[in-house]
N, C-alpha and C positions, 0 to 999 in steps of 0.2 A: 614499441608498446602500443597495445591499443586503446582508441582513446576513449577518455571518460565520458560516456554519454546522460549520465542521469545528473538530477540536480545537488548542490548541496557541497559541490566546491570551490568550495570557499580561499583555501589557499593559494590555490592556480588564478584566480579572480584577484587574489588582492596582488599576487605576483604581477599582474599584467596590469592592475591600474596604480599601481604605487603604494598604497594605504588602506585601509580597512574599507571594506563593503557592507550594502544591505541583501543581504541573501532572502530573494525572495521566489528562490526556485524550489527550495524544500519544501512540504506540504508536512509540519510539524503543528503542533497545539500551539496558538499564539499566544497561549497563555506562557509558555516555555516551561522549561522542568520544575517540578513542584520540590520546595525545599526541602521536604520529608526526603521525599525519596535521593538527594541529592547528598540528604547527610546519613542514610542509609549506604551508599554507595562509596561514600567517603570512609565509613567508618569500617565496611566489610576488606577493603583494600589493606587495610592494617592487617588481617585475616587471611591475607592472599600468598602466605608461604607456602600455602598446604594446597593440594589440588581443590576443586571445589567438584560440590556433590553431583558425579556423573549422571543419576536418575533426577535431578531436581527435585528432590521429593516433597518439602514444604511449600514451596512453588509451585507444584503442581495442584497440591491439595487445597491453598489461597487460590491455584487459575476456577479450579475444579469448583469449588463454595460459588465464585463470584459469578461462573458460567452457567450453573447447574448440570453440571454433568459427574459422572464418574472420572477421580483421579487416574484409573487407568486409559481412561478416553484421551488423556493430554501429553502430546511432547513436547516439549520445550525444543528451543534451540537458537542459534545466533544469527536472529533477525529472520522472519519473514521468507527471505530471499536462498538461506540456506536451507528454510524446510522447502521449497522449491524445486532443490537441483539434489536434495535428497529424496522428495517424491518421486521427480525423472528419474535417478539413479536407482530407484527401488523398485520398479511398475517397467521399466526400458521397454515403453510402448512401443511397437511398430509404427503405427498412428494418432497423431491428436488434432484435437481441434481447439482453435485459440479465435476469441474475437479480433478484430482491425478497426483501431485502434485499440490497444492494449497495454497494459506493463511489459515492459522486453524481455525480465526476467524469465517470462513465460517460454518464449522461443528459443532463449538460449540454453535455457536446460536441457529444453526435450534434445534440441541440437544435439547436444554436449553428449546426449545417453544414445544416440544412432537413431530417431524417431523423426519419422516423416511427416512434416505440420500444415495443417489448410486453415487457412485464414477467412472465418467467418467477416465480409467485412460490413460495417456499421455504416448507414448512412446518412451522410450530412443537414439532408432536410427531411431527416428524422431526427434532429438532435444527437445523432450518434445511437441513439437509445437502442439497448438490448430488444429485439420483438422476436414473435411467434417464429417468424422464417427459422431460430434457430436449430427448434423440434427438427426442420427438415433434412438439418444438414449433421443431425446426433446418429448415423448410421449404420449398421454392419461393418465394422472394420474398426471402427472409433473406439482407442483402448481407454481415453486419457483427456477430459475438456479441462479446461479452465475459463472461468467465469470471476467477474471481478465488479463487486457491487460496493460501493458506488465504485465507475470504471476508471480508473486512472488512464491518460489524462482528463479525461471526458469529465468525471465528477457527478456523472449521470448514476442515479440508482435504479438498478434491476426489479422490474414487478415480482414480489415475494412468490404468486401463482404463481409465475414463471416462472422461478428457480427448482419451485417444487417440479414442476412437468418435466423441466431438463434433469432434475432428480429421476424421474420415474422414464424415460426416457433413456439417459443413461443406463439404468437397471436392464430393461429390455433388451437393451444391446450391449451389455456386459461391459461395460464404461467405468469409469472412477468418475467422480464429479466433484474435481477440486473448485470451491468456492471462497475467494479471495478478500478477509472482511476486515482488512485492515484497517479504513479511513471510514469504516462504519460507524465507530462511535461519536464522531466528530460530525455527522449528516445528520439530516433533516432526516433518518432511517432510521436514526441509532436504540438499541432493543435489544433483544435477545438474540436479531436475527434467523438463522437458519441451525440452533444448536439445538430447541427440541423437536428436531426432526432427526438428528444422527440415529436415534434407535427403529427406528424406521426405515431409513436408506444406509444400510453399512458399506454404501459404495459412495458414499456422499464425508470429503474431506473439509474441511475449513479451516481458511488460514488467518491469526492473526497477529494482533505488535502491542509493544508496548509502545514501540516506537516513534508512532505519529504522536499515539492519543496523550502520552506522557511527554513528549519530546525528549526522549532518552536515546536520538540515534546513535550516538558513539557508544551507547554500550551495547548495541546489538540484542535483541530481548524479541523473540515472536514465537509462538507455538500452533501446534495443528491441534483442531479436535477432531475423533471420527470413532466411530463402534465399533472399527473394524479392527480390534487388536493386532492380527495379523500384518496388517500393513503397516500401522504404528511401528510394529519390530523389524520390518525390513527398512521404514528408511531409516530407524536407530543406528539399524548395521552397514544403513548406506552413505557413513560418513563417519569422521573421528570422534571417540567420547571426550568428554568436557569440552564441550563447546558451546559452553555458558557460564561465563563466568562466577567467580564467586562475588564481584559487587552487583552484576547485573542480576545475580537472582537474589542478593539483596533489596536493590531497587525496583524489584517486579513486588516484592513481598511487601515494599512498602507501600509501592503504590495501590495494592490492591486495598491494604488494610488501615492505612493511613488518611488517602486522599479515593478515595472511589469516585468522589464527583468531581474529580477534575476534569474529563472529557464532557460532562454537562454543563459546568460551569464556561464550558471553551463553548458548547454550542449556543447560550446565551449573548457572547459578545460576537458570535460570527451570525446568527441572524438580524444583525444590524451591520453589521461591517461588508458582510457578505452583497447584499443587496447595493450598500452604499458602492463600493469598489466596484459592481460590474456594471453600475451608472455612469460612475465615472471613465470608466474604458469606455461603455458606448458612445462618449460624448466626443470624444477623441476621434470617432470615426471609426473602431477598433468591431469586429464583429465576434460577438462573446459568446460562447455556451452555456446557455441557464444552469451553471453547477447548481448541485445538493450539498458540497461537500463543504472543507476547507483549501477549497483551491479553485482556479479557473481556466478555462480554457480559450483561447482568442485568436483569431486571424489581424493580422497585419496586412493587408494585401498587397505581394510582390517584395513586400520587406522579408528580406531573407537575412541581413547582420544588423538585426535590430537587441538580440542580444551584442555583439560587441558594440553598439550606438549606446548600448544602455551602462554597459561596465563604461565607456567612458564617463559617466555621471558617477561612479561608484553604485550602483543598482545592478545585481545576479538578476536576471531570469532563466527560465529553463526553455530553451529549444526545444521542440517536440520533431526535428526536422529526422529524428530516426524513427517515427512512430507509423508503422505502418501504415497506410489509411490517411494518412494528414502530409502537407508538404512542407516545406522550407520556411513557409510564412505562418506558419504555428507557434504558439507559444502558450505556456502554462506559470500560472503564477499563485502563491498561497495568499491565505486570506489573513492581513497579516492587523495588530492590533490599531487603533486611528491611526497614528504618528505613522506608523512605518507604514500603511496604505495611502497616506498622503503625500510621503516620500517619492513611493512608487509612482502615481499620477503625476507628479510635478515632473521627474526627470524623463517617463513618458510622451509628456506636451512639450519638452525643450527637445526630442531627438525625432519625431515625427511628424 
């Protein structure tokens, strides 16, 4: 089988240290799932004899109010990562181009759809940070970017100009310009984004979750918006219907209409924790990336089984040793409430 590279396994973790862990490789809300939505999800699963609604259609119309966009602009579907490899499977670009470092997801889609991928890569004493150079490499042949603001692992946010220009860029050269805004609400960004610009650029996709911003990953919840109906209906057909559940698009409904401020409420407690947490890695000797987000990015230097150093303490972190652009002595960690950030530093300074 092949092996689990992203964060957020937790069973395999507790497998290998004995007892329960701090899982502090997911990049969820640290505020954790909000009760509404939790007893929405509880209560839909009583409901779950009967298939659940292939179109989403209240869920779309709750995505559509709280985005401002058109109901017909939104597909729903099971998490993020599925509208993904329903994009590849629907667009089976020749060509695309992805940043380095990135989410893997990205590569292994196109992979997956027969598409040839170059790796725009980022550099280090740029903070990683998205720049100009990208316009140079949006080309004649490029069917297919992806763009991921703020960038996993990086936590770096994209200049808004700049997304627009890769927008019109894209256009030029007959591009899709999928734009990845999952851990948006939870940054130092978080806004509208790039959704009243979809009428404008119909080649311009946007991906996002409930996922982070709610901490609802086990129920899988993220949609695309974009103008371009046409493409909407091809990845619909580029993968199985109901592939969203009926508690999970209860739990989208509730968190739109129940809790809306909960990903603001989350970025109140991460502009102090955030800041706090990547002082205290500095101090450690650890060399950090100025995130924006709810997570961070760090060098260990030469420490390459500093995740297994750390599940000996009962502490997950996430490896970044698969991220293109980064090496072995990477690592990424969320930004998690006081207690479990001080967790994190203590078992940090006993293994390094």
């Amino acid at each position: 089988m092949t092996p689990y590279t992203h964060g957020g396994d937790v069973l395999t973790a507790r497998a290998r240290f004995g007892g329960d862990v701090l899982d502090c490789s997911a990049n969820l809300n640290p505020l954790g799932m909000p009760p509404a939505v939790q007893a929405a999800a509880a209560a839909a699963a009583a409901d779950s004899a009967r298939y659940p609604d292939p179109l989403c259609r209240a869920l779309r119309a709750a995505i559509a109010a709280h985005d401002g966009v058109a109901p017909e602009q939104v597909l729903c579907g099971g998490g993020a990562a599925e509208l993904i490899f329903r994009l590849a499977y629907a667009l089976r670009p020749r060509r695309a181009l992805i940043t380095a470092p990135a989410f893997s997801e990205y590569e292994e889609a196109l992979t997956a759809a027969g598409c040839a991928v170059t790796r725009h890569p980022l550099r280090r004493e740029n903070r990683f940070d998205v720049d100009g150079g990208l316009l140079d490499v949006i080309a004649p042949g490029v069917e297919l970017v992806f763009l991921c603001t703020p960038n996993n692992p990086t936590g770096r946010l994209v200049d808004g100009a700049l997304l627009r220009a890769a927008a019109e860029q894209c256009r030029a050269v007959g591009a899709v310009l999928a734009v990845d805004e999952c851990f948006l609400p939870l940054s130092d960004g978080a806004g509208p984004g790039l959704a009243p610009c979809l009428a404008e650029y119909p080649n311009l996709l946007l991906l996002r979750a409930f996922t982070k911003s709610y901490a609802m990953a086990g129920l899988r919840l993220g949609y695309a918006l974009s103008a371009n109906g046409g493409l909407l209906e091809r990845m619909a057909a580029a993968g199985p219907p109901w592939s969203v559940s009926t508690p999970a698009q209860a739990a989208g409904l509730a968190a739109l209409e129940q809790c809306p401020d909960w990903p603001g409420k989350a970025r109140a407690l991460l502009a102090s924790e955030r800041p706090a947490l990547s002082d205290g890695l500095c101090a450690l000797g650890l060399e950090v990336v100025p995130g924006q987000a709810n997570y961070l990015l760090f060098r260990s230097a030469g420490a390459a089984d500093l995740k297994e150093r750390m599940l000996t303490r009962g502490v997950l972190i996430r490896s970044c040793a698969n991220y293109h652009g980064l090496g072995n002595d990477w690592y990424r960690v969320c930004v998690g409430q006081a207690e479990q950030n001080r967790r994190l530093l203590a078992a940090l300074k006993e293994v390094l």
